[in-house]
C-alpha positions in Angstrom: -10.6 6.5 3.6 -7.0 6.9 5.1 -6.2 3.6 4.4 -6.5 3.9 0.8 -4.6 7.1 1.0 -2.1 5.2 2.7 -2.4 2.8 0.3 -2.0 5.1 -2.5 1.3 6.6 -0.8 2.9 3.6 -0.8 2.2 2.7 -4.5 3.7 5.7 -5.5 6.6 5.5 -3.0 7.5 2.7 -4.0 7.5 3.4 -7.7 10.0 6.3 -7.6 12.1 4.2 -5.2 12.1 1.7 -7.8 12.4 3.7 -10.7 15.3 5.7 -8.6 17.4 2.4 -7.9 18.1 1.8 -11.8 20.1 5.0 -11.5 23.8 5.9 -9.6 22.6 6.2 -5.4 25.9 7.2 -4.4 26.6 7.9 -0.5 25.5 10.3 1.5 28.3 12.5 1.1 28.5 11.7 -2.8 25.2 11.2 -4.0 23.9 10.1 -7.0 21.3 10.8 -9.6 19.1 8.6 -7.7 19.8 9.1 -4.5 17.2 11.7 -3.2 14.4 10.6 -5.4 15.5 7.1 -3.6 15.1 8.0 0.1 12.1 10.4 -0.9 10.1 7.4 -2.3 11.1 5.1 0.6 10.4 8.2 3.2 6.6 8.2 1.2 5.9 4.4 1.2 6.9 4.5 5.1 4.9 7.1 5.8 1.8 5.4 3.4 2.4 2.7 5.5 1.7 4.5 8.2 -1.2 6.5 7.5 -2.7 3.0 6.2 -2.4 1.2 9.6 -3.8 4.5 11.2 -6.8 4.0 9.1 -7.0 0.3 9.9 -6.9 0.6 13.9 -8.7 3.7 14.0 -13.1 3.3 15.1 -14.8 4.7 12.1 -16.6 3.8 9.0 -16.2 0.9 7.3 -13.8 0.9 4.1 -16.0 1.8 1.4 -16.1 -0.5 -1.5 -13.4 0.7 -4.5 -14.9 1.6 -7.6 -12.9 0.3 -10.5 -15.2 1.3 -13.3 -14.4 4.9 -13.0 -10.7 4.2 -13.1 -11.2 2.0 -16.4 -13.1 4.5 -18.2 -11.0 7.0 -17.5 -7.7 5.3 -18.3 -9.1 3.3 -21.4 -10.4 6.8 -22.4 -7.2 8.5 -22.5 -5.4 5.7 -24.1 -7.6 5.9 -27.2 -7.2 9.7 -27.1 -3.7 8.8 -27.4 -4.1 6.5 -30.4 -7.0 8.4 -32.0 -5.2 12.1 -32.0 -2.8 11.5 -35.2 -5.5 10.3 -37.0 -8.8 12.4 -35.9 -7.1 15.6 -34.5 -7.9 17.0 -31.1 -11.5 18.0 -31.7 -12.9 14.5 -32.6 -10.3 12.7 -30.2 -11.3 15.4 -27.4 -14.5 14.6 -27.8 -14.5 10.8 -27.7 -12.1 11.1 -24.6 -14.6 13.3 -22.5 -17.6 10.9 -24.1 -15.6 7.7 -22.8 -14.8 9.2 -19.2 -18.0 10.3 -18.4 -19.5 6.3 -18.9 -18.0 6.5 -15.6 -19.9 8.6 -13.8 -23.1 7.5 -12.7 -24.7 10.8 -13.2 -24.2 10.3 -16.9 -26.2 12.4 -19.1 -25.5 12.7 -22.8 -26.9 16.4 -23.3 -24.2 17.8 -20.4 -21.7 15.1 -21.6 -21.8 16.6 -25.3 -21.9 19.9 -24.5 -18.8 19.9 -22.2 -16.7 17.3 -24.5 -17.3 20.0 -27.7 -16.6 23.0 -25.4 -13.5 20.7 -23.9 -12.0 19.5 -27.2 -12.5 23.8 -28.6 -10.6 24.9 -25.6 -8.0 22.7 -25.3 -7.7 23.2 -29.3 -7.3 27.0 -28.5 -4.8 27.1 -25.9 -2.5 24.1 -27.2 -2.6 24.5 -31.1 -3.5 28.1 -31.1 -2.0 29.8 -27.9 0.9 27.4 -27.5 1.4 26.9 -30.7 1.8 23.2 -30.2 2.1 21.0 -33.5 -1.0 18.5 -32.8 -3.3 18.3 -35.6 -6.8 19.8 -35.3 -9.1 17.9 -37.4 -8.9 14.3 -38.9 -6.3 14.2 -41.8 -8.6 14.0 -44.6 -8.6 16.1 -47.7 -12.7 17.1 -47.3 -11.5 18.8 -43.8 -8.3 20.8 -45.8 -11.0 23.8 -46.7 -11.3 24.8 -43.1 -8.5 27.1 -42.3 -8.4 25.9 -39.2 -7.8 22.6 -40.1 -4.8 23.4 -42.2 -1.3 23.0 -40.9 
């Protein structure tokens, strides 16, 4: 387990240390823009590095097998949420995002999965469009759905 943590550390490290270098470093005693997110990434990847080799040496379990599937679901599931929200509006894109993650799960049960995407995509409908007044559109941008006040811009 700490060697993926490790792992994980220095992935991240090392992207804000690259991301950092395409801005002004500076010196030490006239630092740049990039400068402390610079040495903070590096000072992450080393220590990454680190906790990886710690979880190498040390007597233990095995490393567990990754499992990618989750991680695909969940990322190809917020991409079309991303792609479907213009069109569909948060309630139907909500609820094909919370579908889509779950596949990843192996505890997948489409009663529970239902109820928490529509209870999902009404809350977050609530705080962002209503509470925070956000302008993301509710339901799909079609005339039929123009009756429902709540569908109305």
């Amino acid at each position: 387990m700490d060697f993926w943590a490790g792992l994980m550390f220095i992935v991240v490290g090392a992207m804000f240390a690259g991301i950092a270098f395409t801005y002004k470093l500076g010196t030490t005693t006239q630092m740049g823009a990039g400068y402390f997110p610079f040495w903070l990434g590096i000072l992450l990847a080393v220590l990454g590095a680190g906790v990886a080799v710690g979880g190498v040496r040390s007597k233990g379990p095995a490393l567990e097998r990754f499992y990618w599937w989750p991680v695909v679901t969940v990322l190809v599931s917020v991409c079309i949420f991303g792609v479907l929200l213009k069109v569909l509006g948060m309630l139907v894109a909500g609820v094909v995002l919370v579908i889509g993650a779950s596949f990843g799960s192996h505890e997948f049960k489409w009663r529970e999965v239902m109820l928490l995407a529509i209870g999902l995509a009404v809350f977050c409908a609530l705080v962002f469009v209503t509470g925070l007044k956000l302008p993301i559109p509710v339901c799909p941008g079609m005339d039929f759905f123009d009756q429902f006040a709540m569908c109305r811009e």
